[in-house]
Each structure stands twice: as C-alpha cells, then as structure tokens.
N, CA, C and O atoms as CSV, one atom per row, in Angstrom:
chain,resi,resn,atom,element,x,y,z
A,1,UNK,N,N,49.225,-189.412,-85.016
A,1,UNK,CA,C,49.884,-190.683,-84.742
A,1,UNK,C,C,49.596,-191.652,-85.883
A,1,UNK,O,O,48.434,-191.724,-86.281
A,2,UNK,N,N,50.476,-192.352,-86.409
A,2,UNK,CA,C,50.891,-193.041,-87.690
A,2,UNK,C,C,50.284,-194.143,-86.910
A,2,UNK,O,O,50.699,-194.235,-85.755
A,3,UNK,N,N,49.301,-195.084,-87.328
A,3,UNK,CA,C,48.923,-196.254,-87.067
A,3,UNK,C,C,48.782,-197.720,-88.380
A,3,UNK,O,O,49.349,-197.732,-89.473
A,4,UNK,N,N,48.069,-198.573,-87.940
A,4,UNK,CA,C,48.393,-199.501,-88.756
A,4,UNK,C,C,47.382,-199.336,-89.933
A,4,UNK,O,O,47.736,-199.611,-91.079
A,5,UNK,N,N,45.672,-198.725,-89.554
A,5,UNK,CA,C,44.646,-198.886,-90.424
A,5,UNK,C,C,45.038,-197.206,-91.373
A,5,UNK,O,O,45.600,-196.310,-90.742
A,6,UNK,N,N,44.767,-197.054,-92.447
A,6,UNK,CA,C,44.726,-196.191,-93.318
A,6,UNK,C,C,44.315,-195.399,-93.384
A,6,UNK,O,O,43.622,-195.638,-94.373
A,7,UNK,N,N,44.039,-194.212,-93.064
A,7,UNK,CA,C,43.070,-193.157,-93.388
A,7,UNK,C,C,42.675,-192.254,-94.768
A,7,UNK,O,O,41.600,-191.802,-95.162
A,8,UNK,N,N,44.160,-192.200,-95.358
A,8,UNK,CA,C,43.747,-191.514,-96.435
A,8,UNK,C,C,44.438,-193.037,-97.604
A,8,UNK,O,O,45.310,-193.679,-97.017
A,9,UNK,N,N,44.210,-193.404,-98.618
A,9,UNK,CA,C,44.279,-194.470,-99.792
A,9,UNK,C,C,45.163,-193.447,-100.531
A,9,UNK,O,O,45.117,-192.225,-100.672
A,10,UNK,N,N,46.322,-194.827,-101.115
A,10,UNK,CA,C,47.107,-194.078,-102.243
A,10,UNK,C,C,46.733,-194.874,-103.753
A,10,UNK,O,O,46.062,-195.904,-103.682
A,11,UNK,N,N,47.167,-194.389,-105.064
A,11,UNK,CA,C,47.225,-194.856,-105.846
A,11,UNK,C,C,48.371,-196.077,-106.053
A,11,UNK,O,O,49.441,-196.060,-105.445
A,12,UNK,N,N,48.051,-196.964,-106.848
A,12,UNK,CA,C,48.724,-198.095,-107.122
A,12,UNK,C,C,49.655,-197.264,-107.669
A,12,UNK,O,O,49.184,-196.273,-108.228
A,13,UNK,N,N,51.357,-197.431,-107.673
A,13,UNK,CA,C,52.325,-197.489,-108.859
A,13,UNK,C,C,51.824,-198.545,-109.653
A,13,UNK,O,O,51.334,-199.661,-109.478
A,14,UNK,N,N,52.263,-197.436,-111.040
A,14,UNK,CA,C,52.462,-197.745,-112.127
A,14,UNK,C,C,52.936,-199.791,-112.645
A,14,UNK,O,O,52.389,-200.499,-113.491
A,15,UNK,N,N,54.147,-200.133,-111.669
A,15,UNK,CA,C,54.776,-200.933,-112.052
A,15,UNK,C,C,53.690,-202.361,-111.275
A,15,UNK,O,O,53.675,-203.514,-111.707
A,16,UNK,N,N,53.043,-201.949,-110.317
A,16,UNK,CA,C,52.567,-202.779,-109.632
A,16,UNK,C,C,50.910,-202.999,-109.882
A,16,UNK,O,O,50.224,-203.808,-109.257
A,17,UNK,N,N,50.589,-202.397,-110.583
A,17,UNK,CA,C,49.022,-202.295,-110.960
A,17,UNK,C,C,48.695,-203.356,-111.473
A,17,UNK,O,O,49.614,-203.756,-112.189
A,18,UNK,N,N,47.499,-204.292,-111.471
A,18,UNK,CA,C,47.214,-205.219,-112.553
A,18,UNK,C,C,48.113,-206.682,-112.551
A,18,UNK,O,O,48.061,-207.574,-113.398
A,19,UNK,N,N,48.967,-206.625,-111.293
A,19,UNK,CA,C,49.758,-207.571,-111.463
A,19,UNK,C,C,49.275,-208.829,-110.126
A,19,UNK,O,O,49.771,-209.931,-109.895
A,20,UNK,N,N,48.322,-208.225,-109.553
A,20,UNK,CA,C,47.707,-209.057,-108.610
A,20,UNK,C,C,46.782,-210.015,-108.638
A,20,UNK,O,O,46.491,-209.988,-109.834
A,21,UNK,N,N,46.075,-210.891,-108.135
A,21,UNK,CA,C,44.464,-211.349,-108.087
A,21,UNK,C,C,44.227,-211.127,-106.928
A,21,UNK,O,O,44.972,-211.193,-105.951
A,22,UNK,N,N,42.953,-210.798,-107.028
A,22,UNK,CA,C,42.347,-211.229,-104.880
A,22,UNK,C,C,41.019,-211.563,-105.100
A,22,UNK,O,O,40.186,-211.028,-105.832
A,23,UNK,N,N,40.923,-212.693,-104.230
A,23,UNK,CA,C,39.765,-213.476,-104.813
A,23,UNK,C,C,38.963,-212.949,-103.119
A,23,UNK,O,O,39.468,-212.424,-102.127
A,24,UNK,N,N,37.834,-213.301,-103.360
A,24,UNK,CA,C,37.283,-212.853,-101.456
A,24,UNK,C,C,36.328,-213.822,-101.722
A,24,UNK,O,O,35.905,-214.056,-102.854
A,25,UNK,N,N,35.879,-214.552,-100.434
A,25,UNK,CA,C,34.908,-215.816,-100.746
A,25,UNK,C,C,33.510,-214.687,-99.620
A,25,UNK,O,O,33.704,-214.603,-98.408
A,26,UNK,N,N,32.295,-213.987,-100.249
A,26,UNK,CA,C,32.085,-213.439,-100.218
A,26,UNK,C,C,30.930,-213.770,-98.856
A,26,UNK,O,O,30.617,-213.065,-97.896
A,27,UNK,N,N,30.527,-215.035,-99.237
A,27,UNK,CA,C,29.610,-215.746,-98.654
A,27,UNK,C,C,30.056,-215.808,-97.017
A,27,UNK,O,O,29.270,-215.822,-96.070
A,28,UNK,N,N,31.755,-215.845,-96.940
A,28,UNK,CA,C,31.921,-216.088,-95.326
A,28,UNK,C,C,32.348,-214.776,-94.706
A,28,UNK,O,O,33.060,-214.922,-93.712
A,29,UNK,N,N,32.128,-213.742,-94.996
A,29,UNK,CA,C,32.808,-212.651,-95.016
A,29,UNK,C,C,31.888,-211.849,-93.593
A,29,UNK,O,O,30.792,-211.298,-93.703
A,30,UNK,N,N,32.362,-211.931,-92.841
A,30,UNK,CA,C,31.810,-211.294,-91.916
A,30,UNK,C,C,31.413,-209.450,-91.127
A,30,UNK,O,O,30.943,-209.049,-90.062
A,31,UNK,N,N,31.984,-208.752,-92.510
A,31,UNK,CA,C,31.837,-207.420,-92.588
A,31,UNK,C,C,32.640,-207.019,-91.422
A,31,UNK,O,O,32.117,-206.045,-90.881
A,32,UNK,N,N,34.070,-207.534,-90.638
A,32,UNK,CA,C,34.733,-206.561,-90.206
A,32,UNK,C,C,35.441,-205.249,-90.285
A,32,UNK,O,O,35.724,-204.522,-89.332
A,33,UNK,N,N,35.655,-205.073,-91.374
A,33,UNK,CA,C,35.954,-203.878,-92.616
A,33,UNK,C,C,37.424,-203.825,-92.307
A,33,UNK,O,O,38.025,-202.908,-92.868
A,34,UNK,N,N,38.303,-204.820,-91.336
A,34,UNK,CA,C,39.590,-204.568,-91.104
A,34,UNK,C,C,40.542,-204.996,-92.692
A,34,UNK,O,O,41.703,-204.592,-92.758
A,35,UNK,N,N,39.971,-205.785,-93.848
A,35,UNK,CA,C,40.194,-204.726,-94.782
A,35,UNK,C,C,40.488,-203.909,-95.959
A,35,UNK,O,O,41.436,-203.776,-96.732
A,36,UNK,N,N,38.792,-203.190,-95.737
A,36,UNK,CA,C,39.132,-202.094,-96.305
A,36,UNK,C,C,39.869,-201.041,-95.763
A,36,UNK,O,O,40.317,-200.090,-96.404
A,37,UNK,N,N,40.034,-201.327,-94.007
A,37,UNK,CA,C,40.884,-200.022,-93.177
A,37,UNK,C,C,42.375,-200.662,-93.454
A,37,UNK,O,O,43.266,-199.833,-93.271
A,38,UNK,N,N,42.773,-201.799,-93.806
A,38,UNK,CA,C,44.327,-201.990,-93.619
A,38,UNK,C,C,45.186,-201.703,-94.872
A,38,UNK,O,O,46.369,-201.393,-95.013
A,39,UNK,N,N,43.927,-201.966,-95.934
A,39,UNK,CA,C,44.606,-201.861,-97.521
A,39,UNK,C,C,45.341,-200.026,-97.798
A,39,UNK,O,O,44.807,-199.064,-97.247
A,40,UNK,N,N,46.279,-199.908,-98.490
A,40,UNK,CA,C,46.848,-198.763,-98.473
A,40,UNK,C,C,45.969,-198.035,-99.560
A,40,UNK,O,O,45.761,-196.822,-99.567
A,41,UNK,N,N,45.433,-199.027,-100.567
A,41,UNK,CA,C,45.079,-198.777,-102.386
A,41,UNK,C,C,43.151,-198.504,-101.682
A,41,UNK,O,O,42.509,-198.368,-100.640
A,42,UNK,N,N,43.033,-198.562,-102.961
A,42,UNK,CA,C,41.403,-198.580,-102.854
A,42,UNK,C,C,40.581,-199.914,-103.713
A,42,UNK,O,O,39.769,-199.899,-104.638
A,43,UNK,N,N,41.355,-201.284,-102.757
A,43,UNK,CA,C,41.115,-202.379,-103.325
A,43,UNK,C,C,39.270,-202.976,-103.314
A,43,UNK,O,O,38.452,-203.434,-104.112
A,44,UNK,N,N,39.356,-202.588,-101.819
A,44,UNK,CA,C,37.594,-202.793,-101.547
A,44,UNK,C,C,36.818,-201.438,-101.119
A,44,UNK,O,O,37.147,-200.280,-100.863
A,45,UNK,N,N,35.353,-202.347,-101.187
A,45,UNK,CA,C,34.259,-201.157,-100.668
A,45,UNK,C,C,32.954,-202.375,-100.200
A,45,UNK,O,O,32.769,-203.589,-100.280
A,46,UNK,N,N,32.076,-200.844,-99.557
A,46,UNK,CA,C,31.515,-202.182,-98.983
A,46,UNK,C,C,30.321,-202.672,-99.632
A,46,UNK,O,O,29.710,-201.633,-99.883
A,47,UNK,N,N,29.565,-203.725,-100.090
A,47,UNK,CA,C,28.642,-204.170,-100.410
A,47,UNK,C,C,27.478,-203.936,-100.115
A,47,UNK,O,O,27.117,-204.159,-98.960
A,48,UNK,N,N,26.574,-203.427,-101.062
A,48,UNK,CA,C,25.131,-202.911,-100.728
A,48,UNK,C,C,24.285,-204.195,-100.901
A,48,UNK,O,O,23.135,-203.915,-101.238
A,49,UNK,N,N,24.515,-205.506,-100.771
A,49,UNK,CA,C,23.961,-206.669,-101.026
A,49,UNK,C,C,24.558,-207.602,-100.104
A,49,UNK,O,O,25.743,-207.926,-100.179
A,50,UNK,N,N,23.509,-208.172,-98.967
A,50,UNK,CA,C,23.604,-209.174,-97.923
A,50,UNK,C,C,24.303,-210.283,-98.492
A,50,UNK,O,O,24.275,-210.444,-99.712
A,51,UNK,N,N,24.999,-211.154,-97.659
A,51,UNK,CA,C,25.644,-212.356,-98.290
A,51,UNK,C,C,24.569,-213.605,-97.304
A,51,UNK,O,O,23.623,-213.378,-96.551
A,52,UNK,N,N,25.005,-214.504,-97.583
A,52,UNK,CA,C,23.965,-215.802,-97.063
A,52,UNK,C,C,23.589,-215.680,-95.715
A,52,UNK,O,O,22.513,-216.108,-95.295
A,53,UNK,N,N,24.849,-214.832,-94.671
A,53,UNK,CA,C,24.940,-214.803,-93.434
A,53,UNK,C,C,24.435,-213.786,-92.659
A,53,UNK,O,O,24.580,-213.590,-91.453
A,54,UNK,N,N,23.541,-212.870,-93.867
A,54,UNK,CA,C,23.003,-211.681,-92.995
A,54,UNK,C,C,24.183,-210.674,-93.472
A,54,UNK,O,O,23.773,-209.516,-93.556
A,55,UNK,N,N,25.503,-210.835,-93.793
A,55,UNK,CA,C,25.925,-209.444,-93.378
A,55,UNK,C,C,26.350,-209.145,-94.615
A,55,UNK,O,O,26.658,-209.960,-95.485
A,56,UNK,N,N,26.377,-207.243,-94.743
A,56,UNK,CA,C,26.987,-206.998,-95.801
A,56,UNK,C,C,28.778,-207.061,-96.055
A,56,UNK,O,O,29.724,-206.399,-95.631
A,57,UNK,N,N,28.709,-207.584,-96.467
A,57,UNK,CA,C,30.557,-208.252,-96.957
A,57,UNK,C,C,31.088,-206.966,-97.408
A,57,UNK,O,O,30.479,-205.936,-97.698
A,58,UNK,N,N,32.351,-207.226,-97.413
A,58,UNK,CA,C,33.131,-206.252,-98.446
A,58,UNK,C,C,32.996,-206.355,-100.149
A,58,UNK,O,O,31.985,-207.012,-100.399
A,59,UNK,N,N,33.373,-206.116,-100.830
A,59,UNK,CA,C,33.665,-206.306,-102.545
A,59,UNK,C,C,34.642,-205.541,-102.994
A,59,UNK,O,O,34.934,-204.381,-102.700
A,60,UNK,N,N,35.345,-206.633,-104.071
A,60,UNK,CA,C,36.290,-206.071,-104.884
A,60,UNK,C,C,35.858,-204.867,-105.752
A,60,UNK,O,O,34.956,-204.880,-106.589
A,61,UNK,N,N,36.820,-203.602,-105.344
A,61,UNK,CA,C,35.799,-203.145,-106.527
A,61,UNK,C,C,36.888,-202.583,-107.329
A,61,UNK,O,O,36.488,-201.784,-108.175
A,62,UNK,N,N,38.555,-202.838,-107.290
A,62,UNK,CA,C,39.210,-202.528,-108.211
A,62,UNK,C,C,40.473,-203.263,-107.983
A,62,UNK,O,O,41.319,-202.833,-107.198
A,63,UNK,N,N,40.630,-204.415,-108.680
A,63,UNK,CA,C,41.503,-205.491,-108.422
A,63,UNK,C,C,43.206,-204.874,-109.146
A,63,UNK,O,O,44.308,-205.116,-108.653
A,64,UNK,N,N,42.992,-204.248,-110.110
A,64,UNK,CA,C,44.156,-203.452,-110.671
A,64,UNK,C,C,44.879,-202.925,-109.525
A,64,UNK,O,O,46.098,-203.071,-109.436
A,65,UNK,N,N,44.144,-202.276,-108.582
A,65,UNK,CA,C,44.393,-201.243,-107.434
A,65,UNK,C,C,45.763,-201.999,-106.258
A,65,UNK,O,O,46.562,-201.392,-105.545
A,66,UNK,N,N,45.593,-203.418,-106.443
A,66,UNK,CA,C,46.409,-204.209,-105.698
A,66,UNK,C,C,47.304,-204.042,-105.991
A,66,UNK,O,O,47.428,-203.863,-107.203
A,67,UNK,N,N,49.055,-203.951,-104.788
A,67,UNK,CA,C,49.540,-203.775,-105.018
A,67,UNK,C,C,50.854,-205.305,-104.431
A,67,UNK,O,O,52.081,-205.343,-104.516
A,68,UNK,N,N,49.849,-206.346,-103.873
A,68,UNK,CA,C,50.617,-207.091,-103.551
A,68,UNK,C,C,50.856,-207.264,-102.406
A,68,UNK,O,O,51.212,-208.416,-102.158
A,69,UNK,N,N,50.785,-206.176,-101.051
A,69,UNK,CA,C,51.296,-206.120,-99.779
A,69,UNK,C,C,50.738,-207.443,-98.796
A,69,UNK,O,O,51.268,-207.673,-97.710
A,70,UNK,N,N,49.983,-207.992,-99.152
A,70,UNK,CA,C,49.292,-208.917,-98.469
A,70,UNK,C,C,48.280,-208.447,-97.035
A,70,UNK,O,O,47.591,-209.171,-96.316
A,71,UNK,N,N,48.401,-207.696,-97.005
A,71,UNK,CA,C,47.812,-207.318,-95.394
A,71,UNK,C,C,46.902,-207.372,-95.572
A,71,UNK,O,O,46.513,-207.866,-94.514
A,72,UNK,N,N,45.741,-207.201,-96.376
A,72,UNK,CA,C,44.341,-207.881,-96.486
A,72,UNK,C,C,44.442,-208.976,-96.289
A,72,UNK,O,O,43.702,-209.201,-95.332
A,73,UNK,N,N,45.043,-210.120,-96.681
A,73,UNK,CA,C,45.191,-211.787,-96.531
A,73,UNK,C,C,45.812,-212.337,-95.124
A,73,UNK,O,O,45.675,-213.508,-94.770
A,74,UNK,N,N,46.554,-211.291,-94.319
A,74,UNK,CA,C,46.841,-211.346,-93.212
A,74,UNK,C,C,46.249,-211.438,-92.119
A,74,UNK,O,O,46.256,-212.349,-91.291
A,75,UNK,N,N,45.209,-209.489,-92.145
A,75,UNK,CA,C,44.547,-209.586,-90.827
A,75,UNK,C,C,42.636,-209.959,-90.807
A,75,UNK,O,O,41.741,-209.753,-89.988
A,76,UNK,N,N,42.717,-210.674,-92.363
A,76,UNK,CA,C,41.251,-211.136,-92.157
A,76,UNK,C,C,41.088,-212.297,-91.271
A,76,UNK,O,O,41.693,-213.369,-91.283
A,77,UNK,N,N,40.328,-211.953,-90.646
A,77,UNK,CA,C,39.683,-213.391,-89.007
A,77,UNK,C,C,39.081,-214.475,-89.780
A,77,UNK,O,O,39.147,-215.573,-89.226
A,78,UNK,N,N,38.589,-214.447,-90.768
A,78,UNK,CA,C,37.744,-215.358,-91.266
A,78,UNK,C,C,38.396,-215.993,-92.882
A,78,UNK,O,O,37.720,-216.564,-93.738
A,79,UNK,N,N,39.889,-215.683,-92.951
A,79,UNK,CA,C,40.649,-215.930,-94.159
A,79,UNK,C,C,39.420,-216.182,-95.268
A,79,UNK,O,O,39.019,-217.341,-95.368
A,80,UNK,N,N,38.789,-215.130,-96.123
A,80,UNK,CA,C,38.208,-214.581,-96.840
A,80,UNK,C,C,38.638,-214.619,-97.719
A,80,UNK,O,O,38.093,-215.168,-98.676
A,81,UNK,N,N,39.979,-213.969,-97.791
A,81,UNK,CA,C,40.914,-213.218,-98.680
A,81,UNK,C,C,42.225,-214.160,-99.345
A,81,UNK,O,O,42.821,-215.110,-98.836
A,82,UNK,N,N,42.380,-213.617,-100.443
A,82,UNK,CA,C,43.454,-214.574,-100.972
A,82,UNK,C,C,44.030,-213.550,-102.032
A,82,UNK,O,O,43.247,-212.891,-102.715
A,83,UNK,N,N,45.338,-213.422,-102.162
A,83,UNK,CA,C,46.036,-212.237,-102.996
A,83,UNK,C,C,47.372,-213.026,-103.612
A,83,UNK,O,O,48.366,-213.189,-102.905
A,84,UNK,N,N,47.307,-213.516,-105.032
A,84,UNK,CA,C,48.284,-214.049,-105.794
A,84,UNK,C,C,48.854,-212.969,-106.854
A,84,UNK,O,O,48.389,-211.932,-107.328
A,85,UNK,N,N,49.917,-213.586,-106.996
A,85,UNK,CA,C,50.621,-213.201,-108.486
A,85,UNK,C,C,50.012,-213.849,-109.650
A,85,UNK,O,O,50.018,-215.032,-109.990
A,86,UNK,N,N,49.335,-212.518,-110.337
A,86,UNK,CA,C,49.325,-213.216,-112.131
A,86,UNK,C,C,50.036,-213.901,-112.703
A,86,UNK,O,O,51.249,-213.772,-112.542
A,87,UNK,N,N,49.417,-215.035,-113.722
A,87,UNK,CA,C,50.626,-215.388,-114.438
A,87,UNK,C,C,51.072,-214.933,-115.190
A,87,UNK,O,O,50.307,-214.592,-116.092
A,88,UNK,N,N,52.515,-214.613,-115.373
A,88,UNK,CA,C,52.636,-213.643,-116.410
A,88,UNK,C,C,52.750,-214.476,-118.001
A,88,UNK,O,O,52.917,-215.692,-118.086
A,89,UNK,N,N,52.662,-213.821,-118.846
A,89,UNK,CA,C,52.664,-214.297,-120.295
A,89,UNK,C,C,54.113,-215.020,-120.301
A,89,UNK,O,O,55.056,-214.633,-119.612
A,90,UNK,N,N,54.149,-216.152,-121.203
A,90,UNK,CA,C,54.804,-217.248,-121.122
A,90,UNK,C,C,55.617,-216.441,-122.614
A,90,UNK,O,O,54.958,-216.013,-123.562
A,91,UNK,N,N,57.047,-216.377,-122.535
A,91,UNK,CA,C,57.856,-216.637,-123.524
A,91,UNK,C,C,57.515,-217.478,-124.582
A,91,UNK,O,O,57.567,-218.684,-124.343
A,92,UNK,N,N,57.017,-216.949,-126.225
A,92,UNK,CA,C,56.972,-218.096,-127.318
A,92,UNK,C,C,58.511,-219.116,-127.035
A,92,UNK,O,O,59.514,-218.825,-126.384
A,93,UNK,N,N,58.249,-220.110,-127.652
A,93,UNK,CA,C,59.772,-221.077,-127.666
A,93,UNK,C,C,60.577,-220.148,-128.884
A,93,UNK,O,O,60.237,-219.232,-129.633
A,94,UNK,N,N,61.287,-220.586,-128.745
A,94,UNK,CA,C,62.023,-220.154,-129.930
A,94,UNK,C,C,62.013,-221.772,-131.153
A,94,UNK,O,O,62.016,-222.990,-130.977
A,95,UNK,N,N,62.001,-220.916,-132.249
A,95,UNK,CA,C,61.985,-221.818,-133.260
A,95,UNK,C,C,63.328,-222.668,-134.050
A,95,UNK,O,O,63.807,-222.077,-135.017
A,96,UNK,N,N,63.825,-223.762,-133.746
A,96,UNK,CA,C,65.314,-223.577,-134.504
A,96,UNK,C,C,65.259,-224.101,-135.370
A,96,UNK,O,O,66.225,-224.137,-136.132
C-alpha cells in the first residue's frame, strides 16, 4: 500500500538539483522525523548532537538533494523548515 511517508528515497533529477535552499532552525526542532519520512530525496538525517531542547533534531545533510516539493515545509508541527528558490544569476546588462 502506497502511502504518504517514503520508504525507499529517489535521486534528485538532474534539472532540479541545487536549485533549492532549506534552511531548518535546528534549535526548535523537535525530532519528529516526519521529515525525513515525507521527503522523497535524501534531504535529511538525523543528528548525533542534542539541540538546546534535549532532542536530537534532524540535519541537512544534502541540500543539492532538494527538489522543491515542499512537503518538508508543510508537515513540520513546529515550522522548522523553510524551502526557497535560489537566486538565479542575474543577466549582465547589455552594453549600448
């Protein structure tokens, strides 16, 4: 049965790699792991280092890996998570 959390992680396409940020505020992070289970990529893992609150948090551990879907920024309880678009490189002007 096809559910919502992930079991097996895919690789980022090509076109979508590297084009993300996700910032995680690490300190409020309450180690639900909903996710590292919701992400499709292999964006997080979990932290071998307590945060202020006692618990071990998640961590970024491959921000390339994002692919944009937002569902990390969705079903975190404690909005942790934040997933933008890079800026992309700005067109030189043209010279006339």
């Amino acid at each position: 049965m096809a559910g919502l959390f992930r079991e097996k992680k895919i690789p980022a396409k090509a076109n979508l790699a590297g084009k993300f940020r996700v910032t995680l505020a690490r300190d409020m992070c309450k180690a639900c792991g909903f996710c590292i289970n919701i992400c499709p990529t292999n964006v997080f893992v979990w932290s071998k280092q307590v945060n202020v609150m006692g618990w071990f948090p998640v961590e970024i551990v491959d921000e390339n890996e994002c692919v944009g879907c937002m569902l990390c920024f969705q079903i975190c309880p404690d909005f942790c998570l934040n997933v933008e678009p890079r800026e992309a490189a700005q067109p030189a002007a043209a010279v006339a």
